[in-house]
C-alpha positions in Angstrom: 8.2 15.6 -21.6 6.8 12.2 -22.1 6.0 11.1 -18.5 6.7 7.3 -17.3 5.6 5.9 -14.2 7.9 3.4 -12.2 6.8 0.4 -9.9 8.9 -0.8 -7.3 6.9 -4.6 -7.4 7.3 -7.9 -6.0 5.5 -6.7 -2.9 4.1 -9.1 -3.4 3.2 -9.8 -6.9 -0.3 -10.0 -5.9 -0.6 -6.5 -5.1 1.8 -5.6 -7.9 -0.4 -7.2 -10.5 -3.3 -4.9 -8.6 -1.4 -1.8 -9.3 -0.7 -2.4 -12.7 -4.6 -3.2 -13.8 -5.8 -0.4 -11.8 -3.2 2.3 -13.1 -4.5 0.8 -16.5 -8.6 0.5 -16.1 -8.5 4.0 -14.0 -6.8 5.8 -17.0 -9.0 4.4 -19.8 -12.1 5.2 -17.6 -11.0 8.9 -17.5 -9.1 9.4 -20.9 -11.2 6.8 -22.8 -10.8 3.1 -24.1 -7.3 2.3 -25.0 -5.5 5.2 -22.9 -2.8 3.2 -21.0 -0.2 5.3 -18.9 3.4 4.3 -19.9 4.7 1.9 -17.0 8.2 0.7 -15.9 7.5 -2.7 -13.2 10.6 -3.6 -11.1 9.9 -6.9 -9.3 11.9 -7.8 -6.6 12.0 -11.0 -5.1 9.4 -11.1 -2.4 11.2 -13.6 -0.5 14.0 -11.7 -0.4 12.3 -8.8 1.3 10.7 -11.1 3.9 13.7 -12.9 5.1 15.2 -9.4 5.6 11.8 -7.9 7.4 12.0 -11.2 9.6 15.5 -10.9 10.5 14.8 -7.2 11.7 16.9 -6.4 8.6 15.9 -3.0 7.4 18.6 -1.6 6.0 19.0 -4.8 3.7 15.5 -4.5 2.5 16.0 -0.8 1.9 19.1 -1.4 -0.2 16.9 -3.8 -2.2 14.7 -1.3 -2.9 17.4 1.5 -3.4 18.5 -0.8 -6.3 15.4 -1.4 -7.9 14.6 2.7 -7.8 17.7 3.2 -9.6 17.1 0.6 -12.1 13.8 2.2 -13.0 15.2 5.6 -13.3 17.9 4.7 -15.7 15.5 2.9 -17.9 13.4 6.1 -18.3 11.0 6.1 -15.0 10.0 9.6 -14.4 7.8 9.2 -11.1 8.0 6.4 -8.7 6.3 4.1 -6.7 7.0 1.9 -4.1 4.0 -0.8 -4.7 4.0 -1.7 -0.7 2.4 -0.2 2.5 5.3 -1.9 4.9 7.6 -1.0 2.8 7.4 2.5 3.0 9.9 2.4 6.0 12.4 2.8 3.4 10.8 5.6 1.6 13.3 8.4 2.7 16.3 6.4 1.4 14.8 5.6 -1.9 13.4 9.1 -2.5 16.6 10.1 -1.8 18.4 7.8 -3.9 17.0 9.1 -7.1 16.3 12.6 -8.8 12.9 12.0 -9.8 9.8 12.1 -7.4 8.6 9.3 -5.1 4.4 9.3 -5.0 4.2 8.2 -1.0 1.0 6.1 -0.4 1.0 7.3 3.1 0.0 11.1 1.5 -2.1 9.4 -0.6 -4.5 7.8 1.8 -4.4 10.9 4.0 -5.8 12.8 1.0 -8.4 10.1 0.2 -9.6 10.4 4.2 -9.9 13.7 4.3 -12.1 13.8 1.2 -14.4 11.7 2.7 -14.8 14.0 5.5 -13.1 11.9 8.0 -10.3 13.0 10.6 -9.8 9.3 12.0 -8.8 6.2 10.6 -9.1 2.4 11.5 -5.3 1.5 10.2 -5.1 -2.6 8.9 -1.8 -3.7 7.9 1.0 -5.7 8.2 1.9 -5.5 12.0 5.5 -3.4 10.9 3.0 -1.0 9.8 0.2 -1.4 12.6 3.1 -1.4 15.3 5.5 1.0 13.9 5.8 4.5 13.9 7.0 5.7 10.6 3.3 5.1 9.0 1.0 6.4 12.2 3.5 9.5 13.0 3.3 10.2 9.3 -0.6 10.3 8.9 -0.8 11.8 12.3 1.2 14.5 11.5 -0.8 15.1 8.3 -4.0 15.8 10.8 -5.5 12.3 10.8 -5.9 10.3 14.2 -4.9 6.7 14.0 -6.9 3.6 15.5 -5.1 -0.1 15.5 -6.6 -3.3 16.0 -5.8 -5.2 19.5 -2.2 -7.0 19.9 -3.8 -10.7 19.4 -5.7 -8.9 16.0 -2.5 -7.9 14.6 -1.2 -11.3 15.1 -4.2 -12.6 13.4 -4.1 -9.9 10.3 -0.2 -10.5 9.8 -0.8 -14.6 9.7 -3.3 -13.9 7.2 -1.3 -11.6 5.0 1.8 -13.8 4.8 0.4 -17.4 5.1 -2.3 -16.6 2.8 -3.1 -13.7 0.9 0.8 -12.5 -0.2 0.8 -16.5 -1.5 -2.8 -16.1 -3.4 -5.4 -18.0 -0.6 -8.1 -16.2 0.4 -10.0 -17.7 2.8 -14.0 -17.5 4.0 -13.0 -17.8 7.3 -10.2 -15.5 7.3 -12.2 -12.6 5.5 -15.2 -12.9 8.1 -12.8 -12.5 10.8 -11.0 -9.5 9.3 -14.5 -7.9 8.4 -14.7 -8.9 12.6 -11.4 -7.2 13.5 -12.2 -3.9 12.0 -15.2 -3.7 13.0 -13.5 -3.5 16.6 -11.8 -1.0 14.8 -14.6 1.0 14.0 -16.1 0.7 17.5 -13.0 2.3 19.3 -13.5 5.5 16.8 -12.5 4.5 13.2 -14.4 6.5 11.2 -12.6 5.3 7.8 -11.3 2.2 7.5 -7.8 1.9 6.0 -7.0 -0.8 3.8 -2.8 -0.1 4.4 -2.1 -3.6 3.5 -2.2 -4.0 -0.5 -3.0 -7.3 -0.2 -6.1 -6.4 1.9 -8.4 -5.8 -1.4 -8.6 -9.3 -2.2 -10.8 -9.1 0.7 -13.1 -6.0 0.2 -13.7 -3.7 -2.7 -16.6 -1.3 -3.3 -19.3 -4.0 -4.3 -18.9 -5.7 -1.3 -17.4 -3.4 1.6 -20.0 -3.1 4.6 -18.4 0.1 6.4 -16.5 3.5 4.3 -13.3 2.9 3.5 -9.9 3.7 1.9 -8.3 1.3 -0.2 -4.4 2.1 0.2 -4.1 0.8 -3.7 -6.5 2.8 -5.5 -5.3 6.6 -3.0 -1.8 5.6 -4.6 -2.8 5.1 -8.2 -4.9 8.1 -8.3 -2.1 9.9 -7.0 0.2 8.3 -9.5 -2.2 9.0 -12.4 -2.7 13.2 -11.4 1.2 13.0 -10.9 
């Protein structure tokens, strides 16, 4: 059976266009040059989903992804993913709403964590994520102990994430003061640092990270690609 994977993108495009050349570059670096995986990309309108997330919405940002999941199935998807940390709230509902499997991030990064030996992780995100339950309780539940930033930090991490990096600015400032805010992290008992925003890569990678850490993208992709 010839296997297809399907992005749910658009959120943003940013971290869609991420996914797509690290699904790519991650496959030709084990397969060889030229292996590509065959991929479906959905993009939703990212303004859409935010007017929805501001307006407490959930259920109307969850239909929009519902939508795009069936979309992707009918046009020969045979795995999913939903290409967004956040937006995992709705990841029930979509996996429910199609008959082919949903690759969760949140397993993903858990996964990831425990390979590097680590039980507890500094989680940066979007503050729906850093404040919510349905991403902590999940990678609690999975055995991994969950730090977050301070309440005026998540303020700070969410302005930079939708003022700036979801709109393609990435800032000096703002990058010194994230590398700042999980350090804090790190110093309350983060022994991982989890980068649970997709966006958050723009900001450190593996040439350039000062502490160990989990980028949310690459778990998910390598889970995609052994899928």
């Amino acid at each position: 059976m010839v296997k297809r994977i399907g992005l749910i993108g658009g959120l943003s495009w940013e971290s869609t266009a991420l996914y797509y050349a690290m699904l790519n570059r991650l496959s030709a670096e084990e397969h060889g040059s030229w292996q590509q995986p065959l991929i479906l990309v959905d993009s939703v309108d990212f303004a859409e989903i935010v007017a929805f997330q501001r307006a407490d919405d959930w259920a109307g940002a969850t239909d929009v992804l519902v939508d795009s999941a069936k979309r992707l199935e009918a046009g020969g998807a045979t795995v999913l993913a939903i290409c967004a940390n956040t937006m995992h709230i709705s990841y029930d509902e979509v996996a429910s709403a199609v008959s082919i499997p949903v690759v969760d991030v949140r397993d993903a990064l858990v996964a990831s964590i425990k390979e590097r030996g680590a039980s507890t992780v500094a989680l940066l995100g979007t503050k729906y994520v850093m404040e919510g339950t349905f991403y902590s309780s999940h990678v609690e539940r999975l055995g991994v102990k969950v730090v977050v930033p301070r309440a005026d930090e998540m303020d700070e991490l969410q302005s930079m994430i939708y003022d700036e990096l979801t709109q393609g600015v990435v800032r000096e400032a703002s990058r010194s003061r994230f590398l700042e805010i999980t350090q804090n992290c790190r110093a309350r008992g983060g022994e991982v640092v989890g980068l649970c925003c997709t966006e958050f890569g723009l900001y450190v990678n593996h040439d350039n990270a000062p502490w160990l850490f989990v980028d949310s993208i690459e778990a998910h992709v390598e889970a995609l690609l052994r899928f």
